[in-house]
Backbone as numpy.savetxt, mean C-alpha at the origin, in Angstrom:
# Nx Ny Nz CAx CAy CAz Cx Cy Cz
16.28 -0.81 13.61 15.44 0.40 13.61 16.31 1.66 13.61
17.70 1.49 14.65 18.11 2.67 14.88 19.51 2.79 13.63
19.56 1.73 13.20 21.34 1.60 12.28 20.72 1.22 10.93
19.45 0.58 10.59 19.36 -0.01 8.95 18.95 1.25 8.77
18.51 0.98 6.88 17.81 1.76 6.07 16.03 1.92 6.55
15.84 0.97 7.01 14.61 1.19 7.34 14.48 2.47 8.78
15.16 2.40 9.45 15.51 3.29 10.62 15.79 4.85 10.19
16.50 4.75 9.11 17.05 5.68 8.48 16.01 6.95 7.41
14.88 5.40 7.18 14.31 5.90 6.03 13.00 6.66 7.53
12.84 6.09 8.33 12.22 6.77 9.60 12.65 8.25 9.89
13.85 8.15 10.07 14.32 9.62 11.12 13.72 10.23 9.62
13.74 9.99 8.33 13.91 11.25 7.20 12.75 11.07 7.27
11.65 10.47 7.57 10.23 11.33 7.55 10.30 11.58 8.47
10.41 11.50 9.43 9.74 12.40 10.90 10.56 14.09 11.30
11.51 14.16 10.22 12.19 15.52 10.23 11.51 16.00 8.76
10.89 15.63 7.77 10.13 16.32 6.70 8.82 16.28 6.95
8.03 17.03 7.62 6.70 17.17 7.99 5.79 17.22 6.62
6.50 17.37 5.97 5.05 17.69 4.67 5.42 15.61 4.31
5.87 14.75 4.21 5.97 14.23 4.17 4.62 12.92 5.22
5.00 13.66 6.46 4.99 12.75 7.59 3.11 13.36 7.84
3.00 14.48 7.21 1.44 14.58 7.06 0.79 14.01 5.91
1.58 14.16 4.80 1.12 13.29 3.98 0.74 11.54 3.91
1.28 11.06 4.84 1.30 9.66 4.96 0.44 9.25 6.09
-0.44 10.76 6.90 -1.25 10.51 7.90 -2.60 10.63 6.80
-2.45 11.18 6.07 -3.57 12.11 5.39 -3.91 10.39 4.27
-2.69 9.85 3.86 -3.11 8.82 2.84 -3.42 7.44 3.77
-2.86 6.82 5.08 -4.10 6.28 5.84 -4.79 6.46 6.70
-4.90 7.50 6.23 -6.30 8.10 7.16 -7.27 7.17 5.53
-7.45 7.50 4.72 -7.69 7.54 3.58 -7.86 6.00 3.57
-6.88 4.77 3.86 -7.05 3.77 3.62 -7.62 3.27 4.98
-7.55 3.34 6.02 -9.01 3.34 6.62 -10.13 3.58 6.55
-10.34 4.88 5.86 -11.71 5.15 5.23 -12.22 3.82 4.18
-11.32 3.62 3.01 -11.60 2.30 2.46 -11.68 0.99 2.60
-10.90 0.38 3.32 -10.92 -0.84 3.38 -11.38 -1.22 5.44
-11.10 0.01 5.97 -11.87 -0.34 7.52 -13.04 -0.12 7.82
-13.69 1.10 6.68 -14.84 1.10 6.87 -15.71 1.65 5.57
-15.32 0.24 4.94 -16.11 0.36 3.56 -16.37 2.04 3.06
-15.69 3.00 2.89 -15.62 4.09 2.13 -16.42 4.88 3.21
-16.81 4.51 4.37 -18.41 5.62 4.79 -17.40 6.22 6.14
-16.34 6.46 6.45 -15.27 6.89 7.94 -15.82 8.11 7.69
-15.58 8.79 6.49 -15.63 10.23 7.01 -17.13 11.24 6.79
-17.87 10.19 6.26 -19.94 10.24 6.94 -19.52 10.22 8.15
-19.54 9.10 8.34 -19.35 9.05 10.04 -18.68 10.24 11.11
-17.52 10.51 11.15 -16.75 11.51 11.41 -17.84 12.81 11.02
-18.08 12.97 10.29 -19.18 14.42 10.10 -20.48 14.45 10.62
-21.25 12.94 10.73 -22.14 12.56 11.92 -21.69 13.25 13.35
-20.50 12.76 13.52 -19.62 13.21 15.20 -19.51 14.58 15.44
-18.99 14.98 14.56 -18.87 16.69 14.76 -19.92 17.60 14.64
-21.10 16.98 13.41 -22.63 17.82 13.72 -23.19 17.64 15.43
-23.35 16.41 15.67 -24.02 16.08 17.11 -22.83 16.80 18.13
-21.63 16.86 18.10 -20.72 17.38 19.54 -20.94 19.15 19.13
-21.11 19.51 17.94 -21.59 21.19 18.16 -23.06 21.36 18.33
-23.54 20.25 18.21 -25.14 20.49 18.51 -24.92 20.28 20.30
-24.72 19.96 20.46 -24.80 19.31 22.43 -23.85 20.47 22.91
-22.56 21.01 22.00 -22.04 22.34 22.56 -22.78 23.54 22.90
-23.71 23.47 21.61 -24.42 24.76 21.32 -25.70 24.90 22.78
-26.28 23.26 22.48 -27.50 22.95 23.24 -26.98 23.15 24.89
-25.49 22.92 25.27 -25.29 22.65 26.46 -25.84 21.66 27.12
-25.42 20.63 26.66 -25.94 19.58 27.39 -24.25 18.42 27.55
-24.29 17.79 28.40 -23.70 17.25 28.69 -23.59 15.68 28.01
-22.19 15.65 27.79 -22.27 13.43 27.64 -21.71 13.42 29.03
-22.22 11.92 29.37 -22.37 11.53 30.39 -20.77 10.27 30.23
-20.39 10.23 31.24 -19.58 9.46 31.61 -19.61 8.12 31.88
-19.03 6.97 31.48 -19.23 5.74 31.93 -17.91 4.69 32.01
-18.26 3.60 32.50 -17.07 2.87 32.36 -16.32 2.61 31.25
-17.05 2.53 30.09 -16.70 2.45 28.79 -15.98 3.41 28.32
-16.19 4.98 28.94 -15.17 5.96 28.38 -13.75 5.55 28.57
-13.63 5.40 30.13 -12.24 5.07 30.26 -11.42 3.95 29.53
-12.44 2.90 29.15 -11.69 1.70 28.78 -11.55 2.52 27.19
-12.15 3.33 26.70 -11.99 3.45 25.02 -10.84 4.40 25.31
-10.76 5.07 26.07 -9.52 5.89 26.31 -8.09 5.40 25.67
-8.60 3.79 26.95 -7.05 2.86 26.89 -6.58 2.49 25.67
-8.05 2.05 24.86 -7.79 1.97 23.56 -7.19 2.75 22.87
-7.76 3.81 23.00 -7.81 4.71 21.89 -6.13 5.34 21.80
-5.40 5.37 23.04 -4.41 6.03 23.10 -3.01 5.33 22.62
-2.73 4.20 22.69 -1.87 3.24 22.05 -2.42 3.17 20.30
-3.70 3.46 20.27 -4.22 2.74 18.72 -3.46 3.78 17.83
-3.76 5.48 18.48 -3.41 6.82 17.79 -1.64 6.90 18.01
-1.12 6.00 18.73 0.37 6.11 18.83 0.75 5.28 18.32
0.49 4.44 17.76 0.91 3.39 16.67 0.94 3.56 15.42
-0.80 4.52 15.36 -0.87 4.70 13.96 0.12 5.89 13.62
0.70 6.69 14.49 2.00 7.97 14.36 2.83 7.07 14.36
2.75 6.20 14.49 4.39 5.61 14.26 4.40 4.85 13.06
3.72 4.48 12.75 2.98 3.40 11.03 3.48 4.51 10.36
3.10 5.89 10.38 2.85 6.57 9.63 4.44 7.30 9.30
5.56 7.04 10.35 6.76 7.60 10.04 7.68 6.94 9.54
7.27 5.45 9.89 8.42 4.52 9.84 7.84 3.56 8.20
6.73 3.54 7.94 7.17 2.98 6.98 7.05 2.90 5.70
7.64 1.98 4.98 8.16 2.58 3.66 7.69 2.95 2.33
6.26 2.28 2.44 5.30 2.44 1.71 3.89 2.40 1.89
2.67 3.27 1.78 1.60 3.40 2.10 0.81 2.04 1.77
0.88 1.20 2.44 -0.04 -0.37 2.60 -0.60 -0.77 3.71
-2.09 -1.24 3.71 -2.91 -1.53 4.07 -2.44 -2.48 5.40
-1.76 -2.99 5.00 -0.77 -4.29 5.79 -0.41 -4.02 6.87
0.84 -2.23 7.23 1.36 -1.79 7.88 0.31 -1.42 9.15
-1.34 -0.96 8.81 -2.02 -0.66 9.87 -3.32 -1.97 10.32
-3.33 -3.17 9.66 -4.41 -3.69 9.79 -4.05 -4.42 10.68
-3.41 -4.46 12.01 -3.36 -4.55 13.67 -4.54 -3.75 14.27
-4.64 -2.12 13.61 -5.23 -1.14 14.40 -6.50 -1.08 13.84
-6.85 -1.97 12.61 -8.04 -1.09 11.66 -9.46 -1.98 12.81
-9.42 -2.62 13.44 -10.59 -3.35 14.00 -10.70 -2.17 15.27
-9.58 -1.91 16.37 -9.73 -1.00 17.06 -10.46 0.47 16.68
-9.69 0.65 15.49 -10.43 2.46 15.21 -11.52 2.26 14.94
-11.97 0.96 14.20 -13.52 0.86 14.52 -14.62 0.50 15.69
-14.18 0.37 16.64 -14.55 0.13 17.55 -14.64 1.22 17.86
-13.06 1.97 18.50 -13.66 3.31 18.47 -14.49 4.50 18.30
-14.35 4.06 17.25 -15.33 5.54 15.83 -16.81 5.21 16.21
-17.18 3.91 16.27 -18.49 3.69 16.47 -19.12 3.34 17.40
-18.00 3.57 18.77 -18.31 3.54 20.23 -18.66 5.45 20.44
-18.27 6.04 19.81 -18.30 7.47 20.17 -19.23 8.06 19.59
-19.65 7.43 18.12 -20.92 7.79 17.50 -21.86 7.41 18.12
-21.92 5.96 19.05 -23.34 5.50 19.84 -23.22 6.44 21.21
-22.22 6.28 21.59 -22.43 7.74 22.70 -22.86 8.99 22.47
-22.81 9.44 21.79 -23.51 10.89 21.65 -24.93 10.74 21.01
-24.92 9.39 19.93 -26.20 9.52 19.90 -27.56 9.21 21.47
-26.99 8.44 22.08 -27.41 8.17 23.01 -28.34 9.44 23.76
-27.06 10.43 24.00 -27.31 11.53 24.65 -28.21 12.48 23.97
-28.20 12.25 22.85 -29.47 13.11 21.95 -30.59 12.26 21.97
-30.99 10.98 21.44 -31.53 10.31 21.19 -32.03 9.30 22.36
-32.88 8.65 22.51 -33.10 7.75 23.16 -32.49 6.46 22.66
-32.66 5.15 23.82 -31.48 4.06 23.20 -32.28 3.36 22.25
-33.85 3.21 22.06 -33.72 2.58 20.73 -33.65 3.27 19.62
-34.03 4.87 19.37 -33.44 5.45 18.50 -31.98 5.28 17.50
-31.18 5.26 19.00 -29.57 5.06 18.67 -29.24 3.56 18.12
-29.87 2.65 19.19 -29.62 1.35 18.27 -30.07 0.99 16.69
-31.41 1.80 16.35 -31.85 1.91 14.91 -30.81 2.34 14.12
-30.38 3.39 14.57 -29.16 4.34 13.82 -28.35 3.06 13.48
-27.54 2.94 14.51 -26.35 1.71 14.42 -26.35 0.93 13.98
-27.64 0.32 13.97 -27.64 -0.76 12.97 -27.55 -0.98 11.45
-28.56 0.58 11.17 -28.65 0.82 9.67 -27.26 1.09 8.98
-26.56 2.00 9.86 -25.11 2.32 9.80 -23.94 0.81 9.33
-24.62 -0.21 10.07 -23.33 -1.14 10.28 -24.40 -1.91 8.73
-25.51 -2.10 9.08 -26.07 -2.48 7.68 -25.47 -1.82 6.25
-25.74 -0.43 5.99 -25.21 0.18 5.01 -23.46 -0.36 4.79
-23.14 -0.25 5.65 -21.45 -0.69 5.48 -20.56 -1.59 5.27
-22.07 -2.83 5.34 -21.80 -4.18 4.79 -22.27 -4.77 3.52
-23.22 -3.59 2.97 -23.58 -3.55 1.84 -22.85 -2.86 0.88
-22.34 -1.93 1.04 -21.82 -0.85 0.36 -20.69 -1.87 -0.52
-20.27 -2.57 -0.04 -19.06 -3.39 -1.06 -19.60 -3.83 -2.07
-20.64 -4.27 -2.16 -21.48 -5.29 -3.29 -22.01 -4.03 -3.95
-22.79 -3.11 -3.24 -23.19 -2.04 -4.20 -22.81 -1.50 -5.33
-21.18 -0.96 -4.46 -20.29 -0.14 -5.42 -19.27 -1.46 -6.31
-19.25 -2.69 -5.70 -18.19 -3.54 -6.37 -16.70 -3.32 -5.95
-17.04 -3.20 -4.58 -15.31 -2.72 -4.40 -15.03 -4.07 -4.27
-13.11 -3.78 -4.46 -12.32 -4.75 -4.66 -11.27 -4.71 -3.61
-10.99 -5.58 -2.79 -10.28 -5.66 -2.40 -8.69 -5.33 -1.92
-7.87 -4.68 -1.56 -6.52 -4.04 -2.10 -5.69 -5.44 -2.32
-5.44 -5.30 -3.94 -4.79 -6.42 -4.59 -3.07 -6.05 -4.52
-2.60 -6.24 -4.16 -1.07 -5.47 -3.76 -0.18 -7.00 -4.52
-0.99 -7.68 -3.49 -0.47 -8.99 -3.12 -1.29 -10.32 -3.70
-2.15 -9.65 -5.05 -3.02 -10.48 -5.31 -2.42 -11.51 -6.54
-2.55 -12.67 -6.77 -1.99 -13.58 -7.89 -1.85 -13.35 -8.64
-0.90 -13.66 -9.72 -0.11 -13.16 -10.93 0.15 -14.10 -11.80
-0.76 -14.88 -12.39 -0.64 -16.13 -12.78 -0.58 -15.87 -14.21
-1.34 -14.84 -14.73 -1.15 -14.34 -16.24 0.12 -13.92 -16.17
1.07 -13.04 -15.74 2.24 -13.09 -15.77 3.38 -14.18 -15.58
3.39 -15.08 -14.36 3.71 -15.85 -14.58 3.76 -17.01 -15.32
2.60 -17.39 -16.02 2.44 -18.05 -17.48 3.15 -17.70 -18.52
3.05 -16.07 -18.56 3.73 -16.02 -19.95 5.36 -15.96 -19.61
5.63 -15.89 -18.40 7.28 -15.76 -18.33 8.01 -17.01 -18.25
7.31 -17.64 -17.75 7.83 -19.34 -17.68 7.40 -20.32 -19.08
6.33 -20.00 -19.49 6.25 -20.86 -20.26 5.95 -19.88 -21.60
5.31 -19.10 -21.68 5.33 -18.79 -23.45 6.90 -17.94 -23.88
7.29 -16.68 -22.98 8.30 -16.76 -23.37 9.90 -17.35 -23.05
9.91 -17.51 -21.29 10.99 -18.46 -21.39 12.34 -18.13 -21.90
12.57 -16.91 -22.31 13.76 -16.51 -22.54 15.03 -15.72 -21.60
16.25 -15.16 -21.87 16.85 -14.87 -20.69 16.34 -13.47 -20.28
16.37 -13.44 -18.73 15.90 -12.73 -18.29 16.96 -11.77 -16.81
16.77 -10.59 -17.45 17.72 -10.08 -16.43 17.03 -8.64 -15.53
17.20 -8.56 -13.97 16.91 -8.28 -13.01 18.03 -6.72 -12.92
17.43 -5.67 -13.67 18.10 -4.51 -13.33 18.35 -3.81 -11.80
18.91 -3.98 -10.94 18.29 -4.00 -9.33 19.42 -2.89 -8.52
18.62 -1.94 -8.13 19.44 -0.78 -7.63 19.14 -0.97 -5.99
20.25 -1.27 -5.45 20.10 -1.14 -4.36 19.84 -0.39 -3.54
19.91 0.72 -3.85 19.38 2.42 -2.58 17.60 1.52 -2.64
17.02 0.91 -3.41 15.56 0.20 -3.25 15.74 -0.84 -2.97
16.24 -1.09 -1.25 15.47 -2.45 -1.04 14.52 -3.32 -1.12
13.62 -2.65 -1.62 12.62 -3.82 -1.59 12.76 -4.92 -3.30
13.66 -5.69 -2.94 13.72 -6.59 -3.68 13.46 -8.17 -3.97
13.29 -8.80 -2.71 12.31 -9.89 -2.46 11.17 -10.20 -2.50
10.39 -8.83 -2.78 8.88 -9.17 -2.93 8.50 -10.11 -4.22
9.65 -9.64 -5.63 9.13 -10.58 -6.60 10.01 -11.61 -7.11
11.27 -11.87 -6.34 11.74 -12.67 -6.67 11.36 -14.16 -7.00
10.62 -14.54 -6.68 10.02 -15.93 -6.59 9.78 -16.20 -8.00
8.80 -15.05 -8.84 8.99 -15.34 -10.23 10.00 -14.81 -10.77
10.77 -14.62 -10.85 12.15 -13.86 -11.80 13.29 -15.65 -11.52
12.65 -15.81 -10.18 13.75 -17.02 -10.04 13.12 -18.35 -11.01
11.89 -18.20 -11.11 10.90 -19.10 -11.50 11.69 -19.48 -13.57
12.26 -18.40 -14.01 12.86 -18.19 -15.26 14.02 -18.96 -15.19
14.31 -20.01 -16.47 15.54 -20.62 -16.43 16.98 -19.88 -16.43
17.10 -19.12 -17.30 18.04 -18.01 -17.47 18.04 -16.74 -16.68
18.25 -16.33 -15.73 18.01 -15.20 -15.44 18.85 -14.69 -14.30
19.21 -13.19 -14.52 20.62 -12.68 -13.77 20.16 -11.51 -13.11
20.65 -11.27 -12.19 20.88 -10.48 -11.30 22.16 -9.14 -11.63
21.62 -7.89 -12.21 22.45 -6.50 -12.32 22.49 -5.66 -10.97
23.15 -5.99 -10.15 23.06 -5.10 -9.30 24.24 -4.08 -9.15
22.98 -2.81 -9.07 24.03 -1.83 -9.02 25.26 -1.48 -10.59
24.46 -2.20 -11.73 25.10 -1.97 -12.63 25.36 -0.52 -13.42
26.30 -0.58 -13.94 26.59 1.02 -14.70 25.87 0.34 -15.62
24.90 1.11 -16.47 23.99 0.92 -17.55 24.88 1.44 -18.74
25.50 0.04 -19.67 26.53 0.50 -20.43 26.02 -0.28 -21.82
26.67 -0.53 -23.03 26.32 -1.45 -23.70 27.21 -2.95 -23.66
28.29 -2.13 -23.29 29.68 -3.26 -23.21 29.35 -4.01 -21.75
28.60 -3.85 -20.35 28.22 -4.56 -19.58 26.95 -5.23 -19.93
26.41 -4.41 -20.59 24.84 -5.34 -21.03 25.57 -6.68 -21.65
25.98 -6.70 -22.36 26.67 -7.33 -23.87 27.64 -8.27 -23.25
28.02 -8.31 -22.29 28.98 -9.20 -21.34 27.91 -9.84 -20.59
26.84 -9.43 -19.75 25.87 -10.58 -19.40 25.37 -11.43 -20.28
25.25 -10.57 -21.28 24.07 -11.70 -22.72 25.27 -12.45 -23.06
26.48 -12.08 -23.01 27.25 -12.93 -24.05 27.06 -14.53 -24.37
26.74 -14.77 -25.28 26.68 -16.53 -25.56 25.41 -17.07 -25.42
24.07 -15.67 -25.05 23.07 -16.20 -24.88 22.06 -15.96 -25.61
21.14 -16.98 -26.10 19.76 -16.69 -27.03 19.06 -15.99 -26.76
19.35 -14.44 -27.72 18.24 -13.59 -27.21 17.90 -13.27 -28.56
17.87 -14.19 -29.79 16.94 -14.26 -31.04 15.55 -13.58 -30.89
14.78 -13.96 -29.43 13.82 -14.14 -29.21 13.13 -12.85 -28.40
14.52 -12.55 -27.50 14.02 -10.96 -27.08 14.38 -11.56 -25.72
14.53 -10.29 -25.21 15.15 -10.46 -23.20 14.09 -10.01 -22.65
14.01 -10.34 -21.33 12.83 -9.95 -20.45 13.52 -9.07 -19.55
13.53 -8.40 -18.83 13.68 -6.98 -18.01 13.07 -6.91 -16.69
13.65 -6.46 -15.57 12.98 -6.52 -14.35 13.92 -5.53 -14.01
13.05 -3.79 -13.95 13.41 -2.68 -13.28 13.03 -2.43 -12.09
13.76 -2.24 -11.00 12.82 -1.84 -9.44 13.27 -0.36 -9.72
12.45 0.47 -8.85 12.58 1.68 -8.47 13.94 2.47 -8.74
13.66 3.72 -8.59 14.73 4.43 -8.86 15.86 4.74 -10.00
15.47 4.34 -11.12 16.43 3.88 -12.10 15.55 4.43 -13.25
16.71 4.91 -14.32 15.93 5.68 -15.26 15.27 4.10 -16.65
14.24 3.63 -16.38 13.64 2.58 -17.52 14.18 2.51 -18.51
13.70 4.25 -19.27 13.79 4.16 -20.85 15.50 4.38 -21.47
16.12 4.61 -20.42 18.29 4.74 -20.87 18.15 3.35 -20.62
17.39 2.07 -19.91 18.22 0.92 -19.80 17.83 0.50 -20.75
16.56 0.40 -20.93 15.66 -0.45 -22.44 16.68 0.02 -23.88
16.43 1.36 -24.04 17.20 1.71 -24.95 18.80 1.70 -25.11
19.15 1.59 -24.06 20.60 0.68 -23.88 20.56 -0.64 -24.30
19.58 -1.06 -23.68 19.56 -2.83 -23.96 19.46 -3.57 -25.62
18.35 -2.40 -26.36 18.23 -2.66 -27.71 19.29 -2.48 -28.49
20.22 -1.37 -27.97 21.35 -1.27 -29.06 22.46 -2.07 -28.52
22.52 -2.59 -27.58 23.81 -3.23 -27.21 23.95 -4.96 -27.53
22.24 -5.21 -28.06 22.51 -6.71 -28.37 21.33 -6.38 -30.06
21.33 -5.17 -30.18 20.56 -5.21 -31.79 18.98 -5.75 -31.88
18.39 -5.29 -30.85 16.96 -5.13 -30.74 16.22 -3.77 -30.67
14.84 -4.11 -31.59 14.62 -2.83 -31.88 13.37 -2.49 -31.01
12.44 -3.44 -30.11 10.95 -3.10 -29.47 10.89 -3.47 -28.61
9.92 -3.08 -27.85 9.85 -3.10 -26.18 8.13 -2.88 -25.95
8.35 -4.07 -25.23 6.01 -4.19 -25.12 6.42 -4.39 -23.10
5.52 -3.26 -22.60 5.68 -3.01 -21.32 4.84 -4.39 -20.49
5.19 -4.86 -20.01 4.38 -6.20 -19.34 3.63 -6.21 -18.17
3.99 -5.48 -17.65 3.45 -5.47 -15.59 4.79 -4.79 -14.59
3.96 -4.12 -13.93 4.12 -3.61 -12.83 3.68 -4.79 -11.91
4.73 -4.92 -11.03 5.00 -6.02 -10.12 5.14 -5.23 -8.09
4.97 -5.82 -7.46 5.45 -5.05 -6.25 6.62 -3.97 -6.66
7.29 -4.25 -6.80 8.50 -3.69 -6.47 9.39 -3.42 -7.83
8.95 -3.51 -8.51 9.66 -3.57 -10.46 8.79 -3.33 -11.23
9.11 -3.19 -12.49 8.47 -3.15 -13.80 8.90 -3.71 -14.43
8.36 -4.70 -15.53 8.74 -6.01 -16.30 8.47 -5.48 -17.62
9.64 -5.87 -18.58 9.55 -5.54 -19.94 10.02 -6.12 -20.92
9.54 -6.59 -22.22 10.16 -7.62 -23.38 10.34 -6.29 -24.14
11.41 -6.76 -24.35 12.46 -6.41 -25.38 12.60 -6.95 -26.45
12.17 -6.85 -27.56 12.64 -8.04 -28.79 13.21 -7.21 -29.91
């Protein structure tokens, strides 16, 4: 935490604030979607009409055992999610779905409390229910999908193993660790090499291919940070290929035939 890149890549958001709000602001955002089917910030505007109505009205919420225990909750849930939000490295669903059952609990422990205090309790239970009804519907309604990050890749992997099958090389810059996410298929390829950290030259391209069948066209695996179109267009002139059909965006790379 305190010596890797991941530690590292921490301290540099939590000293760039436009950064470190931005990454509150985008899951805040993926809570809204996937914790509570798109409807968090209805809800949230439910909360703030009723607490300036009871301000205005002067009336009191009432206190109970349950406040304190949502407290307990609530205060580890909001210090976790500040820390999700500095430390890591990419905005995924993954990094907060420890907390996403809590904030709902939350959110809709505080909405039945105030309705309470306006409303009588079967009023409020009508509410809640329709609420938790609407929110279990809303997926089928609208057709939402799931966050596919991590979802199967079998059309890709088909055509890399078996239709084209040719050599395949792994452009891989290390300042982007994240390079294990797709290895499994790149390894899945009979031929296939590992550039790390390469100077993008023609005379190094041309020294990996050497001796190898690329009649057929090379396959390409760019991760982050690296300029695509100098390697592609490096790659065509250094072994005498002239086209490039973009294939998939992968976790962590972009995949490309070259022929």
């Amino acid at each position: 935490m305190f010596f890797g890149y991941r530690g590292q890549g921490a301290i540099d958001n939590l000293t760039n604030i436009s950064i470190f709000v931005n990454n509150i602001g985008l899951y805040i955002y993926k809570i809204h979607e996937y914790g509570f089917n798109k409807m968090l910030f209805i809800i949230l505007a439910l909360i703030i009409v009723m607490y300036i109505y009871l301000k205005i009205s002067k009336k009191k919420i009432e206190k109970s055992d349950c406040s304190e225990i949502a407290k307990i909750i609530l205060i580890p849930t909001l210090f976790y999610f500040i820390v999700v939000a500095i430390a890591s490295p990419w905005i995924e669903l993954r990094y907060i779905m420890p907390i996403c059952g809590l904030m709902f609990i939350i959110v809709i422990y505080y909405l039945y409390k105030l309705l309470k205090t306006i409303f009588n309790e079967k009023i409020s239970n009508i509410t809640i229910l329709l609420i938790l009804i609407t929110m279990l519907i809303t997926p089928f309604i609208f057709k939402m999908e799931p966050e596919v990050l991590y979802s199967d890749k079998k059309e890709i992997v088909n055509k890399l193993e078996n239709e084209l099958n040719i050599p395949t090389v792994f452009f891989f810059n290390s300042n982007n660790n994240r390079f294990l996410d797709d290895i499994l298929l790149f390894a899945k390829i009979n031929e296939s090499y590992i550039a790390k950290d390469l100077e993008i030259s023609s005379d190094n391209i041309k020294e990996i291919l050497q001796n190898k069948k690329t009649d057929k066209g090379v396959v390409i695996f760019i991760n982050e940070g690296q300029e695509n179109d100098y390697i592609i267009n490096t790659l065509k002139d250094a072994i005498g290929l002239t086209k490039s059909e973009y294939l998939k965006r992968l976790n962590a790379c972009d995949v490309y035939y070259v022929y």
